[in-house]
N, C-alpha and C positions, 0 to 999 in steps of 0.2 A: 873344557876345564871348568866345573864348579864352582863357585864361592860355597868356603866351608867356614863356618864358626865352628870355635875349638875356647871351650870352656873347662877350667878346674872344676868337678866335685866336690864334695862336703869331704868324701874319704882319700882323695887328693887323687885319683884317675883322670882321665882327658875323656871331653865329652865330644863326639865329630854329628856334627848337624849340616844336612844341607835343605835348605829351605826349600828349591825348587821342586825338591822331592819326598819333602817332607819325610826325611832318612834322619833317624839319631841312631848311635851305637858309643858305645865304649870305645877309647882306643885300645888293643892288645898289646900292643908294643911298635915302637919307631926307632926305626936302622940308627938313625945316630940322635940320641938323649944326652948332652951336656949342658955346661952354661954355656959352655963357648959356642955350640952348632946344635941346633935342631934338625930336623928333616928326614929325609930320602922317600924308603919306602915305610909305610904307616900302615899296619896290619890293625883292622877291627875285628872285634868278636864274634861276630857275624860269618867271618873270614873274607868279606871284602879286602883288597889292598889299593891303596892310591899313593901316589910322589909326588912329594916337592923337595926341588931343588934346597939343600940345608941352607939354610938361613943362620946367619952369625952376626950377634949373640941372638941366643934363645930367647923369642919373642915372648912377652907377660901376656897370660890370658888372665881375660877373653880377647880374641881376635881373629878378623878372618884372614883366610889365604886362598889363594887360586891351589887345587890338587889337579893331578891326572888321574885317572884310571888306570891302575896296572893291569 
C-alpha cells in the first residue's frame, strides 16, 4: 500500500504522485467525489486504478493517503 500525494492543479484536476516510484498522473475520475465522501476506486489516465476506503468529509489537498492497487 503506497503513500500517495494528491494535489489540486492550477486547472482544478487532482494530481496522484507516489514518491517511491517516482509515478505522477492525473486523476481521471473517483468512484465517489462529494463534500461528504471521497474515495473507492480512483481511475488515472494512464489507466492505472487504485482504492481507498472513502474517507468522510472530503479531505483538502494537498495530502497524502495509503491507496491499494486494484
Amino acid at each position: 500500500m503506497p503513500n500517495v500525494m494528491i494535489r489540486a492543479k492550477n486547472n482544478g484536476k487532482l494530481l496522484f504522485y507516489i514518491a517511491k516510484k517516482d509515478q505522477e498522473d492525473e486523476i481521471e475520475s473517483v468512484e465517489t467525489d462529494t463534500e461528504e465522501a471521497w474515495g473507492g476506486v480512483v481511475n488515472l489516465t494512464d489507466g492505472s486504478q487504485y482504492y481507498i476506503d472513502p474517507i468522510s468529509p472530503k479531505p483538502k489537498f494537498p495530502t497524502t493517503l495509503r491507496f491499494k492497487r486494484v
